[in-house]
C-alpha positions in Angstrom: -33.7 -21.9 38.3 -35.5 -23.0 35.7 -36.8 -26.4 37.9 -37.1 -24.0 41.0 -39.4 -21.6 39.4 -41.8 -25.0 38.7 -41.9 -26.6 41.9 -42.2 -22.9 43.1 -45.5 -22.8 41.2 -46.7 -26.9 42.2 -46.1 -25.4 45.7 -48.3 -22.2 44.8 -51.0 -24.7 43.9 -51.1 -26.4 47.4 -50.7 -23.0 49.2 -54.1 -21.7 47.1 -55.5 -25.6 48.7 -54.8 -25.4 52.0 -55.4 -21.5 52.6 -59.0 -22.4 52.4 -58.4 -24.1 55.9 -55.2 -23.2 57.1 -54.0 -19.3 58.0 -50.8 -17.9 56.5 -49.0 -18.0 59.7 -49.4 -21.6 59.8 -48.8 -22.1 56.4 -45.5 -20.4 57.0 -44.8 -22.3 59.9 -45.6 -25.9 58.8 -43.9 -25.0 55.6 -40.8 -24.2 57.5 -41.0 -26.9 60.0 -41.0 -30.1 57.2 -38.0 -27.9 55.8 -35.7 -27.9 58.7 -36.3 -31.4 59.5 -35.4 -32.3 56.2 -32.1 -29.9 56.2 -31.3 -31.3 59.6 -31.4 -35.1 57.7 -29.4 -34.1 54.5 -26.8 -32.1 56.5 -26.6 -35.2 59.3 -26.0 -37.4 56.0 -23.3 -35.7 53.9 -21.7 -34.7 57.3 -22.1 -31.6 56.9 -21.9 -29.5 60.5 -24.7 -26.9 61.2 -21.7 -24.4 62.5 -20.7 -22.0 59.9 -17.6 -19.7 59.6 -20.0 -16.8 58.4 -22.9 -17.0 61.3 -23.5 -13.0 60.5 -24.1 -13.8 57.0 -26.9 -16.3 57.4 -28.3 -14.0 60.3 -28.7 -11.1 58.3 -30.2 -13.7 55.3 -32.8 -15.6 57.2 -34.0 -12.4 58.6 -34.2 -10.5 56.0 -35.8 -13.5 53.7 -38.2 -14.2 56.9 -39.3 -10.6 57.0 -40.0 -10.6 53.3 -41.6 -13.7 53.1 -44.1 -12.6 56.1 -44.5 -9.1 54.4 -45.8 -10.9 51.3 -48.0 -12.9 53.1 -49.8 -9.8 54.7 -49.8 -8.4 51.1 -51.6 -11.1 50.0 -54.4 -10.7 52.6 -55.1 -6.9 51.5 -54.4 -7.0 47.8 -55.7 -8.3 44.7 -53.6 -11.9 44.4 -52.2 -10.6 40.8 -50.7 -7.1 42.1 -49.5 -9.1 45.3 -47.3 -11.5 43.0 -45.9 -8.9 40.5 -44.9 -6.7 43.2 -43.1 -9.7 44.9 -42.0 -10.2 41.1 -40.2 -7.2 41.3 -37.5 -8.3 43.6 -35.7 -9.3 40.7 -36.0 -5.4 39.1 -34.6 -4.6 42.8 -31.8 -6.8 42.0 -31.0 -5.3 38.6 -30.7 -1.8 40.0 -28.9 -2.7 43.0 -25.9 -4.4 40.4 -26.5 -1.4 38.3 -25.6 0.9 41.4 -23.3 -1.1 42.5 -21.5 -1.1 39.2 -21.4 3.1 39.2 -20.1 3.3 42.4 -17.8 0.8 42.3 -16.9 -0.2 38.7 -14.9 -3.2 37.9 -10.6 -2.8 37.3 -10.8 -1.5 33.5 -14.8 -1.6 33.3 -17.0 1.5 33.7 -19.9 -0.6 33.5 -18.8 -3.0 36.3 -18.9 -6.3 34.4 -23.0 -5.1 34.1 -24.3 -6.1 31.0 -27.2 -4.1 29.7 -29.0 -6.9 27.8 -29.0 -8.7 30.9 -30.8 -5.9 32.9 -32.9 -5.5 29.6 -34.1 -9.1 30.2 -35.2 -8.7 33.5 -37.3 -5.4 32.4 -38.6 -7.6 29.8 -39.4 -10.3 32.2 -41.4 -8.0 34.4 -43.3 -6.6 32.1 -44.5 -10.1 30.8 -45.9 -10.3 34.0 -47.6 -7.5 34.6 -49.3 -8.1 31.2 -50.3 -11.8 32.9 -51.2 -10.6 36.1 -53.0 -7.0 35.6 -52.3 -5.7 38.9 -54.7 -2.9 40.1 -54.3 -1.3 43.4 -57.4 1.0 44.6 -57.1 3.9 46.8 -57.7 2.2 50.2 -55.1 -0.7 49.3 -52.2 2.0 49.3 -51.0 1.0 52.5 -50.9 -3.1 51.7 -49.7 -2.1 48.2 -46.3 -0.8 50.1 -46.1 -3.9 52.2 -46.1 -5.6 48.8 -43.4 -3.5 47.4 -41.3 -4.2 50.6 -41.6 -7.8 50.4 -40.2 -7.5 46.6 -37.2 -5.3 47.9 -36.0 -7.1 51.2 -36.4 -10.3 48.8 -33.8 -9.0 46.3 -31.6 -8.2 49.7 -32.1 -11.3 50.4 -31.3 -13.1 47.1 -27.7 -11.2 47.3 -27.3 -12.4 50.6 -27.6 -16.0 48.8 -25.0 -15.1 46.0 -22.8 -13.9 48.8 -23.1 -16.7 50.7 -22.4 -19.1 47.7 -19.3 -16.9 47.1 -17.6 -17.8 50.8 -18.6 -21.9 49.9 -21.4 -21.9 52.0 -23.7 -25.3 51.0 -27.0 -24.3 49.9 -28.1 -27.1 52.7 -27.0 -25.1 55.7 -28.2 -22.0 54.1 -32.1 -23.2 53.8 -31.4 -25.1 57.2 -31.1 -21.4 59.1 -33.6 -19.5 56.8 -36.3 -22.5 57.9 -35.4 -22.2 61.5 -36.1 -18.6 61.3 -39.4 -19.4 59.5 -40.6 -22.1 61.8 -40.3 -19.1 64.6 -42.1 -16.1 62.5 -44.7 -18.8 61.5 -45.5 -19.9 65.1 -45.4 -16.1 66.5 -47.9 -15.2 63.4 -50.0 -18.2 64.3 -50.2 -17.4 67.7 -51.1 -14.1 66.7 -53.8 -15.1 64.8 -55.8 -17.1 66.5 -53.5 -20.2 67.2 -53.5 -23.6 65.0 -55.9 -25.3 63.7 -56.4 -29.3 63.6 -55.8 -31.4 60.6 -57.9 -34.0 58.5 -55.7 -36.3 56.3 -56.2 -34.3 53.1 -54.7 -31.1 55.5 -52.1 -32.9 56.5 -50.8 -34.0 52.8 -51.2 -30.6 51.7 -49.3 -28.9 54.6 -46.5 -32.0 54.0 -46.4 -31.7 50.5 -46.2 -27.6 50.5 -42.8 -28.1 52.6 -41.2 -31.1 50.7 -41.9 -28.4 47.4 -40.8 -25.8 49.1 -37.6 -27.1 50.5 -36.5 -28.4 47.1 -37.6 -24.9 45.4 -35.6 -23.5 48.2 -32.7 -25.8 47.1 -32.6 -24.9 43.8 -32.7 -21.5 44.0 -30.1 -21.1 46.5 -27.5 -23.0 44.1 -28.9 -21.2 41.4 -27.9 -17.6 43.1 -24.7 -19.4 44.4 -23.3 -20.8 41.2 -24.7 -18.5 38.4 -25.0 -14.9 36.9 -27.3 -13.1 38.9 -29.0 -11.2 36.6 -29.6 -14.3 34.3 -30.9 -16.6 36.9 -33.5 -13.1 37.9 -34.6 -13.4 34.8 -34.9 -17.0 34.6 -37.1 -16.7 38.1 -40.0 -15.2 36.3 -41.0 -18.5 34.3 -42.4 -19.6 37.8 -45.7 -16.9 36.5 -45.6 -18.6 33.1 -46.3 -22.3 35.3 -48.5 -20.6 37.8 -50.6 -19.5 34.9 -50.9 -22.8 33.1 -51.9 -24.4 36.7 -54.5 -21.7 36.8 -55.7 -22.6 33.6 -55.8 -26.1 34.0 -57.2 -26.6 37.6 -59.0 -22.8 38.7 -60.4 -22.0 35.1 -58.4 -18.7 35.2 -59.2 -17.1 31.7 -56.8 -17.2 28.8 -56.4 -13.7 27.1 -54.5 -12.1 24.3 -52.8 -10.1 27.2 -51.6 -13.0 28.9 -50.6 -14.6 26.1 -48.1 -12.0 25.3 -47.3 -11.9 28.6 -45.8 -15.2 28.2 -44.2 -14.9 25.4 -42.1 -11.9 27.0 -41.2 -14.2 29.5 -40.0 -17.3 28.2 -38.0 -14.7 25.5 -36.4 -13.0 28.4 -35.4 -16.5 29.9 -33.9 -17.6 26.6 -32.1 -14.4 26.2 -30.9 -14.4 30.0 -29.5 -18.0 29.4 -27.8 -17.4 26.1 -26.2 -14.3 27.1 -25.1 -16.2 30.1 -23.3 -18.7 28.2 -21.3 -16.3 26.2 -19.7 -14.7 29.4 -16.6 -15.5 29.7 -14.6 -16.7 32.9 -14.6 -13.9 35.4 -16.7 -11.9 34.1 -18.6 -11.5 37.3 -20.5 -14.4 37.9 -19.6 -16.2 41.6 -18.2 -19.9 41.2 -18.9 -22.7 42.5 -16.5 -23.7 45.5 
């Protein structure tokens, strides 16, 4: 996760490039396109069949992941760039109370709490609010409507995250389940480009940028996926919010984005809260919730 959240952030850097040129539809779409080629080539080469046993399972994910990752996009264009992020942030807050709900009404054989454990969910609140110290999000009154889509995106993300544990849990390979969820982006991005005025051409610096924001994305994508599949959930949520601590040292280094007590802090609660999350992941012992690895 820890790797994921980094090239996350490398690929947030050629996102903030290209979007001078390029749309978010297109963005989306080329994004997904360099993806599913590259799925298609890894699944051709460890013989690995696009047919699944599960097709409902990676329906449900791509569409719901696709419909968040669109919804953020459009959050993006209304909002503040810091209040779009933490609320997509948030998806991993969604995912704490989802567990924690789950865990109530449906406790674990001998457990009341479900196998939940509280420092975990106490490092994911932690997390979050090192972000919001980083990012500063302010929403004014006419940006009420965007600021829902926002808080959407972060939700159907956390669906969509579960969706990925899920299908780690029934040995789905990570490889198949980016394959589907970049076939469904390549057809949201096209429909959002068509939308929005259609594609535009490329120069060679374009081009690199639009290639290199896939090849990131698809090894993000990757990571994350195994990361959901193979660990504690609430850990690796935790673990997911270092991609602001990278994003802000980017800033810093390439935009000139300011350096402030605040964000300092900020920091600091996040990297403690992905510490804690990984030590208190290590101590768990066998069973205690976490999927394995098939």
């Amino acid at each position: 996760m820890i790797a994921s959240a980094f090239v996350f952030a490398l690929m947030g850097v050629g996102v903030k490039l290209a979007s001078a040129h390029y749309g978010a539809g297109e963005i989306v779409l080329y994004r997904s396109l360099v993806a599913l080629v590259l799925m298609a080539a890894v699944l051709r080469w460890r013989r690995v069949g696009w047919r699944t046993p599960v097709p409902a399972m990676h329906f449900w994910r791509s569409l719901i992941g696709t419909i968040a990752l669109c919804l953020w996009f459009y959050a993006i264009g209304g909002l503040p760039l810091a209040t779009a992020m933490t609320l997509n942030y948030m998806s991993s807050v969604w995912i704490a109370l989802f567990l924690i709900g789950g865990a109530m009404l449906l406790p674990a054989p001998g457990s009341a709490a479900g196998g939940i454990d509280g420092r975990l969910v106490a490092a994911v609140l932690a997390g979050f609010a090192g972000v919001v110290l980083i990012l500063r999000p302010t929403i004014e009154r006419d940006q009420l409507w965007p600021g829902l889509i926002g808080l959407l995106s972060g939700l159907l993300a956390a669906v969509a995250y579960l969706q990925v544990t899920a299908l780690g849990r029934v040995g789905e390979p990570g490889e198949r389940v980016v394959l589907y969820f970049s076939a469904t982006g390549v057809i949201a991005g096209g429909a959002l480009a068509a939308a929005s005025g259609g594609l535009h051409g490329h120069d060679l610096r374009g081009a690199a940028l639009l290639l290199g924001i896939g090849v990131l994305a698809t090894a993000g994508q990757l990571m994350m996926t195994r990361a959901y599949a193979t660990g504690a959930t609430l850990g690796i949520a935790a673990l997911q919010y270092l991609g602001i601590v990278f994003g802000f040292v980017f800033g810093v280094a390439l935009f000139d984005d300011p350096v402030t007590p605040m964000s300092l802090g900020g920091m600091a609660l996040i990297i403690g809260a992905g510490v804690g999350a990984t030590r208190l992941r290590g101590r768990t012992p066998a069973g205690g919730g976490a999927p394995t690895e098939s």
